[in-house]
Backbone as CSV, one residue per row, in Angstrom:
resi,resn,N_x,N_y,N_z,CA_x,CA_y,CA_z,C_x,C_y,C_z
1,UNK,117.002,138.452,98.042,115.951,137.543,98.455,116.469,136.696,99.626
2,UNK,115.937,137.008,100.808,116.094,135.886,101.796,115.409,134.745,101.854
3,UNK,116.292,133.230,102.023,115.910,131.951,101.866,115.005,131.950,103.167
4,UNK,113.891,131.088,102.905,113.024,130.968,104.276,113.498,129.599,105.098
5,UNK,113.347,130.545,106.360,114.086,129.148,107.323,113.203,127.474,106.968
6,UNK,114.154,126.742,107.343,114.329,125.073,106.981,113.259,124.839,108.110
7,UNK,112.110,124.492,108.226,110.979,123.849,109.360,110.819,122.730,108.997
8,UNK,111.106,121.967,108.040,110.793,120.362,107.801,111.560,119.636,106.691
9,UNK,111.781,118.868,107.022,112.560,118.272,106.261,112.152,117.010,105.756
10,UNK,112.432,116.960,104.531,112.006,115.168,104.209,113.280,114.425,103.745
11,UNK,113.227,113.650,104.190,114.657,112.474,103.930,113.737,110.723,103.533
12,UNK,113.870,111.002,102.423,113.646,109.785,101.977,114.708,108.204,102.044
13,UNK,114.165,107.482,102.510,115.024,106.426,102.808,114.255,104.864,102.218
14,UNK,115.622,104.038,101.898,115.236,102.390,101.552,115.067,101.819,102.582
15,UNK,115.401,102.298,103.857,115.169,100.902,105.017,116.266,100.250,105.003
16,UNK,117.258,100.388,104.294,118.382,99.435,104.564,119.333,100.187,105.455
17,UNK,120.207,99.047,105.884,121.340,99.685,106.868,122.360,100.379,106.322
18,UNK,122.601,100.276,104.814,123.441,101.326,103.894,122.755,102.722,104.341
19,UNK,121.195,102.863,104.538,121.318,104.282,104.676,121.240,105.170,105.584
20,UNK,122.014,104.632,106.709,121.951,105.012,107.895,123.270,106.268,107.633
21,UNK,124.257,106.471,106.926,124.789,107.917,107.250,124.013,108.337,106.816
22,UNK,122.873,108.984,105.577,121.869,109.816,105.244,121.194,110.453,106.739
23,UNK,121.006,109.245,107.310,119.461,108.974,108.094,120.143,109.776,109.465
24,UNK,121.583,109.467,109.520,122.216,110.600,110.994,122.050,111.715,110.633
25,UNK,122.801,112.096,109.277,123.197,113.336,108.734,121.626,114.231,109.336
26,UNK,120.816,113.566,108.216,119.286,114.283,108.550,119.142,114.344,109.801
27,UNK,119.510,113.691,110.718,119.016,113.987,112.305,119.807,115.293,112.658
28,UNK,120.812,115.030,112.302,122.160,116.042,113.129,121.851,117.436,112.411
29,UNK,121.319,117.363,111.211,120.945,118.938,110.238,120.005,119.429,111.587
30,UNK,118.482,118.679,111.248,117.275,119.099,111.445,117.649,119.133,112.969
31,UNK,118.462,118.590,113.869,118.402,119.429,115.314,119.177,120.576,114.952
32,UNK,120.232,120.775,114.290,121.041,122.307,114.315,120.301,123.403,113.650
33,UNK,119.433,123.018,112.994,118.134,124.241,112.475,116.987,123.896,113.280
34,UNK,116.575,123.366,113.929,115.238,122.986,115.011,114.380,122.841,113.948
35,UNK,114.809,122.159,112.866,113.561,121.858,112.140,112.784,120.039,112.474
36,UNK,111.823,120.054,112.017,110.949,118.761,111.949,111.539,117.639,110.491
37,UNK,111.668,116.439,110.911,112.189,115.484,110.006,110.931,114.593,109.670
38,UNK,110.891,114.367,108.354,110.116,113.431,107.657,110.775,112.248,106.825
39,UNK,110.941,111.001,107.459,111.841,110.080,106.983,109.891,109.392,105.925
40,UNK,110.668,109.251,104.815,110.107,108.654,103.908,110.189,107.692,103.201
41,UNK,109.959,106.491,103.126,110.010,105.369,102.337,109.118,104.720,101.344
42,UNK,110.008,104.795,99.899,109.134,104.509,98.920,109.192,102.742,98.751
43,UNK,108.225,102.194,98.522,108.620,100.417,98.661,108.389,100.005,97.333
44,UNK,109.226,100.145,96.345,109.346,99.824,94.967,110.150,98.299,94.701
45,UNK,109.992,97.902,94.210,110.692,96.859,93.694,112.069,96.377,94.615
46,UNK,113.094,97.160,94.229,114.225,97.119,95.079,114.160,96.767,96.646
47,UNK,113.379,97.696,97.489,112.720,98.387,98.732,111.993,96.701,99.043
48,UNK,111.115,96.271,98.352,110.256,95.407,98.863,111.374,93.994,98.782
49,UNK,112.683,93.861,97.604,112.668,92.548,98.158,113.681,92.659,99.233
50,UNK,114.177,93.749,99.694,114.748,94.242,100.812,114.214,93.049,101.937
51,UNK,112.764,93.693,102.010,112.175,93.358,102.769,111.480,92.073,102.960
52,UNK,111.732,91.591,101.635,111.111,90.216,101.656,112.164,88.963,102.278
53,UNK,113.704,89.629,102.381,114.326,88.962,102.619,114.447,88.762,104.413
54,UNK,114.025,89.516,104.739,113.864,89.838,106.099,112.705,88.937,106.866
55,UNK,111.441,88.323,106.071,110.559,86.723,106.210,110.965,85.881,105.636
56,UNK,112.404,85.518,105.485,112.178,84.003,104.789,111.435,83.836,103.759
57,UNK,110.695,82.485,103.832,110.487,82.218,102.783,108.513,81.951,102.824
58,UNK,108.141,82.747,103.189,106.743,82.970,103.308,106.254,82.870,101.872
59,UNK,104.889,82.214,101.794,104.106,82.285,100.423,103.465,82.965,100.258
60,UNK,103.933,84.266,99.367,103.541,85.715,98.855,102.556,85.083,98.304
61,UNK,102.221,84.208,97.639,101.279,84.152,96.757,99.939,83.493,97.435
62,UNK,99.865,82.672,98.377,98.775,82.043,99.319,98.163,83.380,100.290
63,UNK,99.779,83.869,100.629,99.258,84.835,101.732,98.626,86.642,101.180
64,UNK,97.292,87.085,101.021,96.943,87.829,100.567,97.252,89.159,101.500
65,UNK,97.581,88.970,102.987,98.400,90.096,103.658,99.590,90.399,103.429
66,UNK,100.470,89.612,102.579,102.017,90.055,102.510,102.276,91.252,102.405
67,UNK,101.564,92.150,100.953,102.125,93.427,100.880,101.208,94.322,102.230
68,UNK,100.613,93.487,103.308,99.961,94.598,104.494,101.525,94.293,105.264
69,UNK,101.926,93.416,105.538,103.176,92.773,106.034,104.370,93.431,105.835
70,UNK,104.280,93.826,104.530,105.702,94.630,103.752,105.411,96.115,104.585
71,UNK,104.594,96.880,104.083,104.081,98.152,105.170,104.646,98.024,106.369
72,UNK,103.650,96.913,107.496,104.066,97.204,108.709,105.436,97.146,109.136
73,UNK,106.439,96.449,108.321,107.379,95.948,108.571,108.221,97.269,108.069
74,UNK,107.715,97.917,107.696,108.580,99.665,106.616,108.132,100.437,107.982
75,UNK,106.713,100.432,108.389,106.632,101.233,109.630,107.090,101.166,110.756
76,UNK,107.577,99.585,110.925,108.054,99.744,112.097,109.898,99.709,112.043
77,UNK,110.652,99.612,110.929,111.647,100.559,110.599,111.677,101.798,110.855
78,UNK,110.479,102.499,110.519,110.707,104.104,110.309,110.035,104.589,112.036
79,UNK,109.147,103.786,112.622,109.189,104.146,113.882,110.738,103.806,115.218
80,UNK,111.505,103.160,114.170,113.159,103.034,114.836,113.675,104.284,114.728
81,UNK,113.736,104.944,113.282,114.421,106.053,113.144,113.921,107.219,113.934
82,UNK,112.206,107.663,114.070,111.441,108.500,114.737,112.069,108.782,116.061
83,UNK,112.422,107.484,116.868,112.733,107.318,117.672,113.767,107.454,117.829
84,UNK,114.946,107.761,117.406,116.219,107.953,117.080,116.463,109.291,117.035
85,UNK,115.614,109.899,115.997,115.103,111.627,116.210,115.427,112.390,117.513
86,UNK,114.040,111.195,118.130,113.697,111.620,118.967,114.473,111.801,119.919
87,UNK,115.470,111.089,120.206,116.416,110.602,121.639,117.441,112.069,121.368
88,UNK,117.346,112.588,120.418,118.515,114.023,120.456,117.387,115.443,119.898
89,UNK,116.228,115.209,120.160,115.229,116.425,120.644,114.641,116.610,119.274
90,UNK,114.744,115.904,117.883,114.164,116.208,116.593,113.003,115.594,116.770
91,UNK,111.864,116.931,116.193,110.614,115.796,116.335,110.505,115.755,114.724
92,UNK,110.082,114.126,114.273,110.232,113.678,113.201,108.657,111.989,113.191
93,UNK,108.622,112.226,112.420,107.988,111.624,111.779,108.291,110.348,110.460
94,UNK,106.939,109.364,110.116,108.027,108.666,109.073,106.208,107.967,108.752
95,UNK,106.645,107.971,107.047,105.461,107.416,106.209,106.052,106.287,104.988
96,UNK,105.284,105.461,104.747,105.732,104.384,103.639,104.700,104.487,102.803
97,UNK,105.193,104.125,101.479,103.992,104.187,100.257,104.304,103.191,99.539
98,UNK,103.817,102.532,98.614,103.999,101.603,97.493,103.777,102.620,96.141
99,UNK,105.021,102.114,95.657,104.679,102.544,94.283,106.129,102.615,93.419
100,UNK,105.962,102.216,92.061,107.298,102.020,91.425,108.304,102.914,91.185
101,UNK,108.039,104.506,90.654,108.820,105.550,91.055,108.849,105.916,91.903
102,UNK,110.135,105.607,92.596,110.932,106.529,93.750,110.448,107.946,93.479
103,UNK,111.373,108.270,92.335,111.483,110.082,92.189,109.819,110.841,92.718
104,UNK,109.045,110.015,92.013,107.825,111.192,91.405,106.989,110.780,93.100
105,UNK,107.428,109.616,93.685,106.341,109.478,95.180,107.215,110.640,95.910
106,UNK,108.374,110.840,96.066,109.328,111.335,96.660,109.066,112.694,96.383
107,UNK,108.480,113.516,94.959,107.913,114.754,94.862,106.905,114.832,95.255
108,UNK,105.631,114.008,94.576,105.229,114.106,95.154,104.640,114.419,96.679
109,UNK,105.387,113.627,97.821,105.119,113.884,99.252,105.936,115.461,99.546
110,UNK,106.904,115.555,98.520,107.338,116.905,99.147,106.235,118.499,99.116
111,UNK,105.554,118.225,97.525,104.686,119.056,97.310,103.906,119.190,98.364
112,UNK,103.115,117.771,98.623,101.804,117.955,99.738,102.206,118.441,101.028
113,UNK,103.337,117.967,101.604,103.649,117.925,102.639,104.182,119.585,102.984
114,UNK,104.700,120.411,102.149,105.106,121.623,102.179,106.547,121.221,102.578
115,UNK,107.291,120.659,102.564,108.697,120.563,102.841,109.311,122.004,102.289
116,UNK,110.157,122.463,103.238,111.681,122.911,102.875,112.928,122.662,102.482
117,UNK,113.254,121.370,102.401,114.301,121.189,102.373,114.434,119.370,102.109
118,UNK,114.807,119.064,101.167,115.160,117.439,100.667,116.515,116.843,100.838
119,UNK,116.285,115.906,101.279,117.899,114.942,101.915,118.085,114.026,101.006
120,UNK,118.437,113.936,100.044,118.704,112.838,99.283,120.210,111.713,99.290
121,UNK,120.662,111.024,98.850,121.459,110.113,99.061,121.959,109.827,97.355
122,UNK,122.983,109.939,96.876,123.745,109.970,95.472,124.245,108.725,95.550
123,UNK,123.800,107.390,94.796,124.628,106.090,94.772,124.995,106.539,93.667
124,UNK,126.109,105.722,93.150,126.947,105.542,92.245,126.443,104.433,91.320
125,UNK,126.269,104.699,90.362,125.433,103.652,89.357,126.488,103.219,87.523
126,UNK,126.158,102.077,87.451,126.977,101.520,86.366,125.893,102.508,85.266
127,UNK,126.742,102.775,84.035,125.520,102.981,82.900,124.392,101.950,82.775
128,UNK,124.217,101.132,82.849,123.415,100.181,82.012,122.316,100.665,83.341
129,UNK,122.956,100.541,84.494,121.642,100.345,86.065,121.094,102.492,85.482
130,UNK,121.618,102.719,85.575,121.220,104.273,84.926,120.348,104.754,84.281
131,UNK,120.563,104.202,83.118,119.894,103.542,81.645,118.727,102.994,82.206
132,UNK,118.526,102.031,82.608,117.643,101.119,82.868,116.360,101.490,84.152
133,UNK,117.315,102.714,85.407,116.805,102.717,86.633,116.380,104.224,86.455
134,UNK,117.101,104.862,85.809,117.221,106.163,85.999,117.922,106.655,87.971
135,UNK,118.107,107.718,87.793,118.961,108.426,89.080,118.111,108.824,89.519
136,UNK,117.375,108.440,90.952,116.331,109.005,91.960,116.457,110.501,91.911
137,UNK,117.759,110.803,92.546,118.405,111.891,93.530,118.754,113.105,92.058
138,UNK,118.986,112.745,90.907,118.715,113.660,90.265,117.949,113.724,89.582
139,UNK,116.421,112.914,89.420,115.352,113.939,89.115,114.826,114.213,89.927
140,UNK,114.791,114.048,91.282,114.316,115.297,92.148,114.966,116.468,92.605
141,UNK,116.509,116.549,92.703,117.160,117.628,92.438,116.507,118.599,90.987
142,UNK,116.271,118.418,90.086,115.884,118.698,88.855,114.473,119.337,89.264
143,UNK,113.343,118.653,89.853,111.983,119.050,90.030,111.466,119.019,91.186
144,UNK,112.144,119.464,92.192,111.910,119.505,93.889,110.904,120.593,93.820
145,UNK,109.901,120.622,94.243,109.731,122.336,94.985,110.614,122.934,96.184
146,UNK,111.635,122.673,95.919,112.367,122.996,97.200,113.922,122.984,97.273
147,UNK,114.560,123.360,97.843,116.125,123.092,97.974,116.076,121.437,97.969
148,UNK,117.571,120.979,97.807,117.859,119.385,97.549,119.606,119.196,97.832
149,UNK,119.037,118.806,99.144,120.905,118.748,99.513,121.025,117.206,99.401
150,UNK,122.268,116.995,98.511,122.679,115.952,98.047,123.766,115.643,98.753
151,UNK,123.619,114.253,99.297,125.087,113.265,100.412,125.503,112.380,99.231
152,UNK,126.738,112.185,99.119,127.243,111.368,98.057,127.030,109.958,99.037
153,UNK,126.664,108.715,98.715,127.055,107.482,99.526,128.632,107.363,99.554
154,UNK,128.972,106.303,100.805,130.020,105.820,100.871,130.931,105.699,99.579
155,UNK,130.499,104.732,99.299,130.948,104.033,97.737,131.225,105.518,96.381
156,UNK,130.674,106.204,96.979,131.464,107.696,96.104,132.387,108.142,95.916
157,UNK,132.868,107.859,97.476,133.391,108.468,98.146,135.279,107.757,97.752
158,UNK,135.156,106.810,97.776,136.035,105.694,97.239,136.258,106.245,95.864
159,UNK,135.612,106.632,95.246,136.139,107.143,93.754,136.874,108.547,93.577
160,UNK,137.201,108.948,94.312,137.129,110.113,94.211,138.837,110.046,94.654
């Protein structure tokens, strides 16, 4: 059985500056296969107070645009990376969603989207955060429609 060539890729990302080796790696793949990159960001809990820290101290609760605020502020992150793509010939793309599972938005978009190929990112987690968070990167390894190449983070890397 021959594997069908890699045309798109989805790389899901937090927006933070931790995940910028993921976010090269995926550039540097998807130009050496001429495939298309889909940087994806799920804005869950974690993701949003990311981002909340990034306005000060604005009143989420007066202001009924905040979570339009949280979005634009994920889009115009992911139009940094597009652009980043872009400057070494990947054409790529980038979408944000709200919603509390990572894993299942993260299959989700792979299903619809027809992806080939998933970029995921392996943190290193205490039991209890485990327990409590569950592992993104392996339940979608587990239920991808698709291949799932796994980058260990930094901090793995140190253990080893």
């Amino acid at each position: 059985m021959t594997p069908k060539p890699v045309q798109l890729i989805l790389l899901p990302t937090d927006l933070t500056r931790d995940s910028s080796a993921p976010v090269r790696y995926g550039i540097d793949l998807a130009a050496q296969l001429g495939a298309a990159l889909r940087f994806f960001a799920v804005l869950d809990s974690p993701s949003q107070l990311a981002l909340v820290q990034r306005h000060g101290k604005a009143d989420r609760k007066r202001d009924a645009s905040f979570r339009e605020k949280l979005i634009e502020d994920a889009k115009s992150i992911l139009s940094k990376l597009v652009e980043e793509a872009a400057a070494v010939g990947v054409e790529a793309s980038g979408r944000a969603v709200i919603g509390e599972r990572v894993d299942l938005e993260v299959l989700r978009e792979a299903r619809e989207s027809g992806v080939d190929l998933i970029i995921v990112e392996s943190h290193e987690q205490s039991l209890l955060q485990d327990f409590l968070f569950g592992d993104n990167s392996e339940e979608i390894t587990h239920l991808a429609p698709c291949p799932v190449l796994t980058i260990r983070s930094h901090g793995d890397e140190d253990a080893s």
